[in-house]
C-alpha positions as CSV (number, residue, x, y, z in Angstrom):
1,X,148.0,30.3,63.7
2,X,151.6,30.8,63.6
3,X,153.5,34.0,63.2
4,X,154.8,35.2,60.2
5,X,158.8,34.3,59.2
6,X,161.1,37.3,59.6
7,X,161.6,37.6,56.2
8,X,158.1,38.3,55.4
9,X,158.1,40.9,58.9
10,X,161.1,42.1,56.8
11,X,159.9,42.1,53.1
12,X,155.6,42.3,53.5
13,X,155.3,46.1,52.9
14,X,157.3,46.0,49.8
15,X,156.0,42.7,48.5
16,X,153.2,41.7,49.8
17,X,150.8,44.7,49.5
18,X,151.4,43.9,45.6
19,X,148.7,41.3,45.9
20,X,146.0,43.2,47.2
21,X,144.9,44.3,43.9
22,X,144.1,40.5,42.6
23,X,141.0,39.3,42.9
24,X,141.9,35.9,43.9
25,X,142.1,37.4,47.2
26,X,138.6,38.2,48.3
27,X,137.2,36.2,50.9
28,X,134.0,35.4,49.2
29,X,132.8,31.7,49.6
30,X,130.0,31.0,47.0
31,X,127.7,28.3,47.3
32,X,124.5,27.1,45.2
33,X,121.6,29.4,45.0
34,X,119.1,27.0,46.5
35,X,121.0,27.7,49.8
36,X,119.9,31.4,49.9
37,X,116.7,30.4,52.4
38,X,119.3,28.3,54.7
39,X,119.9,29.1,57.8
40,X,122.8,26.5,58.1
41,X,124.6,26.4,55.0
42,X,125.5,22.8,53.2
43,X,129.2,22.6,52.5
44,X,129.3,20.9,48.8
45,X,132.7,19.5,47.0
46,X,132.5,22.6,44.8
47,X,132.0,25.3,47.6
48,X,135.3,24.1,49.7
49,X,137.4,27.0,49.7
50,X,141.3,26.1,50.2
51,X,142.1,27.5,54.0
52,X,144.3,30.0,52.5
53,X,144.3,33.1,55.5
54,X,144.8,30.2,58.1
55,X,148.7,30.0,59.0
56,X,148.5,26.6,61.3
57,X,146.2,26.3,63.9
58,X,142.7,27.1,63.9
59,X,142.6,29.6,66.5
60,X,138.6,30.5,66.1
61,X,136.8,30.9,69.1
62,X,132.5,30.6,69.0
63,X,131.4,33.9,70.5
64,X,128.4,31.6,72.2
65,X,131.6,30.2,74.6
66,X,131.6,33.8,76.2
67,X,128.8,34.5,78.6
68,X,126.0,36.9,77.6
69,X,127.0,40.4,78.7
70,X,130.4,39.8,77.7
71,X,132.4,42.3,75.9
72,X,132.8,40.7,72.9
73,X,128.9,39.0,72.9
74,X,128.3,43.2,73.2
75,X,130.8,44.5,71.0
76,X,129.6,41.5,68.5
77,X,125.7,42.1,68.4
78,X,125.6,44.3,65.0
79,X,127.9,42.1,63.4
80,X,125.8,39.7,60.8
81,X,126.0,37.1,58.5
82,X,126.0,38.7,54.6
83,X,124.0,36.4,51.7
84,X,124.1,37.8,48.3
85,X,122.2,35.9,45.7
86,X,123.7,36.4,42.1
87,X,122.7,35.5,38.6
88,X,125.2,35.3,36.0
89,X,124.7,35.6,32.4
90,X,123.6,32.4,31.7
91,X,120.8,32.3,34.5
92,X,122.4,30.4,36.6
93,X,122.3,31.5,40.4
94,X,124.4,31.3,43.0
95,X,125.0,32.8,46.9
96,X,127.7,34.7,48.4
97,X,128.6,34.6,51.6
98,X,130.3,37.8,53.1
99,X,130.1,39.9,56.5
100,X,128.2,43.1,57.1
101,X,128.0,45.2,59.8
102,X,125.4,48.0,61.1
103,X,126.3,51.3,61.2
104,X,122.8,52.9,61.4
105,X,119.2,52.9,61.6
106,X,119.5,52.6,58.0
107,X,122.5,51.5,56.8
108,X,124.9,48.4,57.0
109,X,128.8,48.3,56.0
110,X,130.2,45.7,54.2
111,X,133.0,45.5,50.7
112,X,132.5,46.1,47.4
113,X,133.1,42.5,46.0
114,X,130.4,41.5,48.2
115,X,127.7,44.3,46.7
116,X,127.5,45.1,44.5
117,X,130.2,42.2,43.6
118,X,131.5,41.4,39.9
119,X,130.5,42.9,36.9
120,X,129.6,39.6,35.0
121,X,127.3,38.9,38.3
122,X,124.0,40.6,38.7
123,X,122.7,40.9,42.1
124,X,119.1,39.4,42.4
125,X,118.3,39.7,46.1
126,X,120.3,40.3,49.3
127,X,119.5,40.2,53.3
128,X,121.5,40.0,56.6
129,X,121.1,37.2,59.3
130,X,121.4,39.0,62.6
131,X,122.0,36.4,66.1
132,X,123.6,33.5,64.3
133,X,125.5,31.8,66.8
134,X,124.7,28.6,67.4
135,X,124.1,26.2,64.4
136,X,121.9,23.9,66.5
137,X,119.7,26.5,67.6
138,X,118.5,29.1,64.7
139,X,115.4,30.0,66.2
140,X,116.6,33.6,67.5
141,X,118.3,34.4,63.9
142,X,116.4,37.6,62.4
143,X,116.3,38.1,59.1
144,X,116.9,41.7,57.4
145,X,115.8,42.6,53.7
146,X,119.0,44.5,52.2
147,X,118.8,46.6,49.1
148,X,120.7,44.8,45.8
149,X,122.5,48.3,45.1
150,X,124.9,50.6,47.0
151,X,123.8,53.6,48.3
152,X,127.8,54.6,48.5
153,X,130.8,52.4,47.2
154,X,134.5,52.3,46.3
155,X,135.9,49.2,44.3
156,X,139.4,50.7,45.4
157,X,138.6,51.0,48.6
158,X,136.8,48.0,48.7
159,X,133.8,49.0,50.9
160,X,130.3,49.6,50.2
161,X,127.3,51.4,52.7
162,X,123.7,49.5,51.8
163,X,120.6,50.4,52.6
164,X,119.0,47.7,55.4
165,X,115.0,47.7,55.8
166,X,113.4,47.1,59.5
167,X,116.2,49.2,61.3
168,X,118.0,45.9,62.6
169,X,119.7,49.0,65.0
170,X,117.5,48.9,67.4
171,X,117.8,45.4,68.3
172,X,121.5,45.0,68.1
173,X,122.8,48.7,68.0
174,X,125.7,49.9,66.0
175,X,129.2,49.2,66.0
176,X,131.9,52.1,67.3
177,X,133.6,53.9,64.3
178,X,137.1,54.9,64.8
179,X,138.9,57.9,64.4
180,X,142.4,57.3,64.5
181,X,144.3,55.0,62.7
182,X,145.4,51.8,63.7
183,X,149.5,51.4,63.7
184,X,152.0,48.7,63.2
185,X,152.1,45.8,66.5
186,X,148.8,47.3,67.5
187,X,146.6,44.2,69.2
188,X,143.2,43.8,67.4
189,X,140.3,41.4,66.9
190,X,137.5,40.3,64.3
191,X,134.3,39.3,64.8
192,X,132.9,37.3,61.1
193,X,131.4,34.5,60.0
194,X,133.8,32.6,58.5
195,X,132.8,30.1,55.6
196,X,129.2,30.9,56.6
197,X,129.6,29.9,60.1
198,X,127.9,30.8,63.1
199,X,129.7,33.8,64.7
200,X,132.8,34.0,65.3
201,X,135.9,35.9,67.3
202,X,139.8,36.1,66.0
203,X,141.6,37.5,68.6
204,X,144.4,35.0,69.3
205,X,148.1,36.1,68.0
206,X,145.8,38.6,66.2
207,X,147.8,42.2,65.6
208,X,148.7,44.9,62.8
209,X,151.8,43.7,61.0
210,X,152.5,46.6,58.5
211,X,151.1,49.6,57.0
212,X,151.2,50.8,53.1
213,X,148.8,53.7,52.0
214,X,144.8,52.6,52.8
215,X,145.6,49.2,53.7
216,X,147.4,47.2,56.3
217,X,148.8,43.4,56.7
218,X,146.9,41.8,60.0
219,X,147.6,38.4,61.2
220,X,144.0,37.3,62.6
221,X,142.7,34.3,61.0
222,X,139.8,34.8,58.6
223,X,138.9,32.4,55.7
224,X,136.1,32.8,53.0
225,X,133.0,34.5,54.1
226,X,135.0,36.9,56.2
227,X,135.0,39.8,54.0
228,X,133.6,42.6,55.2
229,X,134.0,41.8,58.6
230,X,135.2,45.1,61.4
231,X,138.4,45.0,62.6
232,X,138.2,45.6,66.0
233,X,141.1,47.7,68.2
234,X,142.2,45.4,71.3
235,X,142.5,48.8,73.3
236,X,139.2,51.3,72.1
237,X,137.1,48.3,70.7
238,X,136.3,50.6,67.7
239,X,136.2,49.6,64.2
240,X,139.8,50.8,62.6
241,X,139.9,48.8,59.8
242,X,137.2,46.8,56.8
243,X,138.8,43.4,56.3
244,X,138.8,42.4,52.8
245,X,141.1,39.3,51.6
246,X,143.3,37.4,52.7
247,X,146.2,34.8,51.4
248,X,149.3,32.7,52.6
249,X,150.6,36.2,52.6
250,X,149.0,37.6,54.9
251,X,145.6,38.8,55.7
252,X,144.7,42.2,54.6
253,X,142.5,45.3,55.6
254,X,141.6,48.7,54.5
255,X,142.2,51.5,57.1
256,X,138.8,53.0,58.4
257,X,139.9,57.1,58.3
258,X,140.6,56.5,55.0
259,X,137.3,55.0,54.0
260,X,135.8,57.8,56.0
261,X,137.6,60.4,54.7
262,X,135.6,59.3,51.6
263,X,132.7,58.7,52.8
264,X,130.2,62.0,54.0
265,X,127.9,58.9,55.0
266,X,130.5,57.6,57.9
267,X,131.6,60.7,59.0
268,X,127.7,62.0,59.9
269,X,127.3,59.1,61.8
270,X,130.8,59.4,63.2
271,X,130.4,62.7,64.5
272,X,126.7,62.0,65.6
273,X,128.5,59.1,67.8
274,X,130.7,61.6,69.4
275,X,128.2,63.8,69.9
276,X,126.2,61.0,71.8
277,X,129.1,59.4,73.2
278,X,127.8,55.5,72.4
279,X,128.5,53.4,70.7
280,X,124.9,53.0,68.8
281,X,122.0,53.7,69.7
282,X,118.7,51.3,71.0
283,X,114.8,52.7,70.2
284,X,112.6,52.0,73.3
285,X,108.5,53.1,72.6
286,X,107.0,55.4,75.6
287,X,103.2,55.9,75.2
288,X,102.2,59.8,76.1
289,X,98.9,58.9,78.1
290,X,98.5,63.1,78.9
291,X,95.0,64.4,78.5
292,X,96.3,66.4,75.5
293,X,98.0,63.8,73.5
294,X,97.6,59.6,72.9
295,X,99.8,59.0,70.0
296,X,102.9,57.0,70.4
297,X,106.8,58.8,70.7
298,X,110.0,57.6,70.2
299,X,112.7,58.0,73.1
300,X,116.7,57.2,71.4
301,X,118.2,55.7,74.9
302,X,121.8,55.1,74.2
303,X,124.1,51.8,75.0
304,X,126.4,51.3,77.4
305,X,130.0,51.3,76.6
306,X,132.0,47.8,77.2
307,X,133.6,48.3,80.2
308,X,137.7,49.4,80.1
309,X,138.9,46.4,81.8
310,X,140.9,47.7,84.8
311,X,143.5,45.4,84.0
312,X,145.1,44.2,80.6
313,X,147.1,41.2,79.4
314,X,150.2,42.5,77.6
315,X,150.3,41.8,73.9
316,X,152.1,38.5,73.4
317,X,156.1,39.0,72.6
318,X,157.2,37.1,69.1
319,X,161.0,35.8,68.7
320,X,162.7,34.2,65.7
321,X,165.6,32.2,66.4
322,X,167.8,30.9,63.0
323,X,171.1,29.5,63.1
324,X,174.6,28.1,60.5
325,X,173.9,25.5,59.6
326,X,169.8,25.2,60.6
327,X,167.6,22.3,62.0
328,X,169.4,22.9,66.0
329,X,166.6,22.2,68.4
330,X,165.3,25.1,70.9
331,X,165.1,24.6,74.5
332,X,163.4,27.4,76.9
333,X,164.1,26.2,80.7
334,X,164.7,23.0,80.2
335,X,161.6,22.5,77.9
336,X,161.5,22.2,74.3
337,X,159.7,24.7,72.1
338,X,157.2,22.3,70.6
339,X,159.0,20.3,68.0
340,X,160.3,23.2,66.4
341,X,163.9,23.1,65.2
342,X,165.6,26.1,63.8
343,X,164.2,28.2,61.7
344,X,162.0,29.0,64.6
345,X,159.1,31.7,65.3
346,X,157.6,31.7,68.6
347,X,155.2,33.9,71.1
348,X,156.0,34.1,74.7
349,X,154.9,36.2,77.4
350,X,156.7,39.2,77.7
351,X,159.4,40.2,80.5
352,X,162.9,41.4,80.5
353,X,165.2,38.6,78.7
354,X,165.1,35.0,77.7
355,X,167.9,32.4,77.5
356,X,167.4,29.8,75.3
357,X,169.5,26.6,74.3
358,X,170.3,25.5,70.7
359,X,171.2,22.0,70.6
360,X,172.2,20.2,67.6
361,X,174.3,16.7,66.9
362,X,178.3,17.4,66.2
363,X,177.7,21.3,67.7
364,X,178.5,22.7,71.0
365,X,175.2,23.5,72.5
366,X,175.2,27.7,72.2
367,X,173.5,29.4,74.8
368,X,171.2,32.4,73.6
369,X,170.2,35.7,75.5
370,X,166.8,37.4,73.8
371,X,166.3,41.0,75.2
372,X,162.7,41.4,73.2
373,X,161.3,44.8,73.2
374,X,157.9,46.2,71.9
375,X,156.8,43.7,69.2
376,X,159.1,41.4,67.7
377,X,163.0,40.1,68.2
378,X,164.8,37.7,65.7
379,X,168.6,36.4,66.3
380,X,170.7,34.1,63.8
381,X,173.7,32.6,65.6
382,X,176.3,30.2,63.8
383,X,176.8,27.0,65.8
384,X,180.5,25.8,66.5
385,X,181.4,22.2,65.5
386,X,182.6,20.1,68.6
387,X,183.9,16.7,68.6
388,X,182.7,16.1,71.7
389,X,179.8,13.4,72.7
390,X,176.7,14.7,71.6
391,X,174.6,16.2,74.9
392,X,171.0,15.3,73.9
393,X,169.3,15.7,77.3
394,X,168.0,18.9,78.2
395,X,168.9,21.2,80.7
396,X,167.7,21.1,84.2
397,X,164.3,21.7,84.5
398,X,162.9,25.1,85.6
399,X,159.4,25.3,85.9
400,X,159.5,29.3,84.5
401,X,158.1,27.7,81.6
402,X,155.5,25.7,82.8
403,X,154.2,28.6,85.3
404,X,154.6,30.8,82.3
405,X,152.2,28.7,79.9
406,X,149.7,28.2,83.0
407,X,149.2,32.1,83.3
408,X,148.6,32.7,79.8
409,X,145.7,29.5,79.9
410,X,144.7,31.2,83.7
411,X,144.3,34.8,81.8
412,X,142.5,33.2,78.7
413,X,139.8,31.7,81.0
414,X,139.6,34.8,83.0
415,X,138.9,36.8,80.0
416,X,136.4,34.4,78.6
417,X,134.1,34.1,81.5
418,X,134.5,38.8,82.0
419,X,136.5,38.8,84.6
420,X,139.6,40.9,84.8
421,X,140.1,41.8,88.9
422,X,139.0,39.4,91.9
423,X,137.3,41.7,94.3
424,X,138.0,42.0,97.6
425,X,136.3,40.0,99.9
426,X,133.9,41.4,102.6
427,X,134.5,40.3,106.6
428,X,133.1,37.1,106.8
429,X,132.9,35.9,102.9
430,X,134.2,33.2,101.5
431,X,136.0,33.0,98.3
432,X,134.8,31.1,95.2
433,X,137.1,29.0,92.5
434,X,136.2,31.8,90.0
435,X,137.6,34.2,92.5
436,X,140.5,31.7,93.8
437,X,141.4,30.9,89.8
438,X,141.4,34.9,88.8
439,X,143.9,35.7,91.8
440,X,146.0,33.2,91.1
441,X,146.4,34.5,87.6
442,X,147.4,38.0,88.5
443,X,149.9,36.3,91.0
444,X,150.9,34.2,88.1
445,X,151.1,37.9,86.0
446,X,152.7,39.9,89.0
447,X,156.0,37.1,88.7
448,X,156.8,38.2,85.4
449,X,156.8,41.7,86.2
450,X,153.3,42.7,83.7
């Protein structure tokens, strides 16, 4: 996915937020109706949904490629896939695809435009698929009767609370409800089913880009079939926002306090949380076999928090180089920043300054100095005309870049496979690749001063 331009960073509160109220937006895919009882959903000509929230790159990940006992497998469990059969006026049925989430014993979270939906749409039945991660292997996917009507919903908030039948809680537990709000540059993740797919994670160049009122502008990729997934905070791993549509805009969300602050059903169970202190809650049976009693009770044990990793990679650092007149080619250390010419947007790993060099035919090559501080940096220099052989080979090679992209990949892995800190090793043990790969990643981490 590739960042937004700086004129959207610049303009997207004031413009883009203007969108949010179309329709067009919702991430809804809608297939035939015979593909309610489906497990693995047929794509037809008429259900392809234009990629419209993906910027570039595809940067899903399958949350089956983490290990179980993972954060994200964890922090993913009450996260399910939505289906919403509808009937429109004519008789003709179809099914929408969405994301819900549990909240409760009794209650799941999802949008409005999912349920109750549209008004020229009736809602004929409803359920959520719970374990749906591997589209080869369905047989652990449980299936959850969900009421056809609200029990609370806004259309302007875009969120509605439904009532779920077999208490899918106590299986897959609850997701953690926020109370503070997420702010701009924040680092955050989804976990969906986009398009109906088996779960999925957006956490790559994923982060709040602006605020405005009850929503916000996020940049994690979603397509249809997203909405109503939890936005996630990179930090807490609570829920701070309820995605809902998304655009070549930008991708946008609805600000959890704010649905809460309307909402005396999140609040109970947000303050019933804190009084806990888990986030959800798993039912185990104990059987009372005392001489004065044989009936059957009910013991609440509650969850485990993800751990707080000891150790986090820094959010990644965009720049924007521009230039008079444009199309100059950018060169970081000797290497070229993909095959990107000017105007440029880019992620690198943070540290104190960059130099880059813009090189373009008839132009002295202009060195640049980038000083990037928290979040973003964007420079527009004019080039000076030379009549002077063109220098198209690059400058000597450092290899800052090449150890820089290496730690990033190094610190993706580690994350992946749980692993934050290599731990020492006793007298007489010997180290393991894991352990040799996860040191030389902080080493790599360490150079650039993180």
């Amino acid at each position: 996915m590739s960042v937004r331009s700086a004129v959207f960073m610049l303009t997207c509160v004031v413009t883009g937020l203007l969108f949010l109220a179309s329709s067009a937006l919702a991430q809804v895919r809608i297939l035939p109706g015979t593909e309610f009882d489906h497990v693995n959903t047929r794509k037809t000509k008429s259900a392809q949904i234009k990629l419209e929230s993906m910027q570039a790159s595809n940067d899903f990940e399958s949350i089956l490629s983490f290990r179980e006992g993972s954060r994200y497998r964890r922090i993913g469990r009450p996260i399910g896939r939505l289906k919403v059969k509808v009937k429109n006026s004519s008789g003709r049925t179809g099914v929408a695809l969405c994301t819900a989430s549990i909240i409760s014993e009794k209650y799941i979270l999802t949008n409005n435009h999912c349920i109750p939906g549209s008004t020229k749409l009736t809602v004929v039945s409803a359920k959520i698929e719970m374990g749906y991660l591997d589209a080869e292997n369905t047989a652990m996917v449980r299936t959850y009767k969900v009421d056809n009507k609200p029990v609370q919903t806004s259309k302007e908030l875009d969120f509605s609370i439904v009532r779920v039948f077999g208490n899918p809680s106590k299986l897959y537990g609850t997701i953690r409800l926020a109370r503070t709000r997420p702010h701009v540059q924040d680092a955050v993740f989804i976990i969906h089913h986009p398009e109906g797919a088996p779960k999925t994670l957006s956490r790559k160049d994923c982060w709040v880009n602006a605020l405005s009122g009850v929503n916000f502008i996020h940049t994690c990729d979603t397509l249809g079939g997203s909405s109503g997934s939890p936005v996630f905070s990179d930090e807490t791993f609570e829920v701070v926002g309820l995605h809902f549509a998304g655009s070549s805009q930008g991708n946008y969300g609805k600000q959890l306090t704010e649905i809460r602050s309307k909402s005396k059903i999140l609040e109970s169970i947000s303050v019933k949380f804190r009084a806990n202190n888990s986030p959800g809650t798993s039912t185990t049976t104990k059987t009372d076999t005392s001489a004065s009693s044989n009936t059957a009770t009910t013991v609440k044990k509650p969850d485990r928090p993800p751990p707080a990793p000891k150790k986090r990679r820094p959010p990644p650092v965009t720049v924007g180089l521009n230039s008079h007149p444009k199309g100059a080619a950018i060169y970081f250390h000797g290497v070229r920043i993909g095959q990107g010419v000017t105007p440029h947007v880019f992620q690198i790993v943070p540290q104190k300054a960059y130099s880059f060099t813009l090189k373009k035919r008839g132009y002295a090559p202009m060195v640049v100095t980038v000083i990037p501080k928290d979040g973003r940096g964007y420079m527009f220099v004019s080039l000076v005309e030379s009549d002077a052989p063109a220098d198209n080979a690059p400058p000597a090679l450092d290899p800052a870049a090449d150890q820089m992209k290496k730690a990033l990949s190094v610190w993706d892995n580690i994350e992946k496979n749980g692993w934050l800190t290599a731990p020492k090793l006793a007298p007489g043990e010997k180290s393991t690749p894991m352990m040799d790969q996860i040191r030389k990643g902080e080493d790599l981490f360490k150079s650039f001063g993180n």
